[in-house]
C-alpha positions in Angstrom: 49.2 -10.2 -4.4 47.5 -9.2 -0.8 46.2 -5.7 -0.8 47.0 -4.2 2.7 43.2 -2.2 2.8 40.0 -3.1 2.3 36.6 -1.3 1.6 33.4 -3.3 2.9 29.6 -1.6 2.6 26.3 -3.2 3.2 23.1 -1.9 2.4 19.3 -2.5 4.1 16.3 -2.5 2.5 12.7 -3.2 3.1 9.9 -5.0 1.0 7.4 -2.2 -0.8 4.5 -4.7 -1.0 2.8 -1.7 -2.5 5.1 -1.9 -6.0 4.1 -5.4 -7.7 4.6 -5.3 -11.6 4.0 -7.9 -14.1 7.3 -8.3 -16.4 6.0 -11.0 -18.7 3.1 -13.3 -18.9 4.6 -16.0 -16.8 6.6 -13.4 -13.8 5.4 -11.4 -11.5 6.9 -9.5 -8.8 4.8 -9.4 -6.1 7.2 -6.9 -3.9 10.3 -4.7 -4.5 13.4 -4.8 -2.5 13.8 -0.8 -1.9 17.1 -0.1 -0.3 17.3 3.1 2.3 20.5 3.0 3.8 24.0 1.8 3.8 27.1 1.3 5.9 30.5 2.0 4.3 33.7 1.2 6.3 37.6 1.0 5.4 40.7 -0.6 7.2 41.8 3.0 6.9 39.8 5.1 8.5 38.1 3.1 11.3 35.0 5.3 11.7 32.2 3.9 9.6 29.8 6.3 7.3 26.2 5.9 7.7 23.8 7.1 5.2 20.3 7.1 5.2 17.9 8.1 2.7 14.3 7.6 1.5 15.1 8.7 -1.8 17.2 5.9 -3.6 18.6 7.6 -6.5 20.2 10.3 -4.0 21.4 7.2 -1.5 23.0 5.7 -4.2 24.1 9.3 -5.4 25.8 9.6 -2.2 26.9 6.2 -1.5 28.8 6.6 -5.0 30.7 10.0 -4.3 31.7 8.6 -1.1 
């Protein structure tokens, strides 16, 4: 079955050297991938939504109730 529409998104993020954390005794992460904004575009509506936040629960609050 083809689907006539389609939904695409892409979200940007920078490195937070800043939030390192040990999660066992063998892994550390050294930086956290902390996403700020995202791009949301449909075959339907051909104007792309941009949204851009520094809080990420509220991006991804938004970028859900799109």
């Amino acid at each position: 079955m083809v689907y006539p529409h389609g939904i695409v998104y892409d979200f940007e993020s920078y490195l937070d050297k800043a939030k390192s954390y040990k999660l066992t005794v063998d892994l550390t992460y050294e930086n956290v991938h902390v996403p700020i904004s995202v791009s949301v575009g449909d075959t339907v509506d051909n104007k792309p939504t941009h949204i851009c936040d520094a809080d990420t629960k509220d991006l991804i609050t938004s970028f859900m109730h799109l």
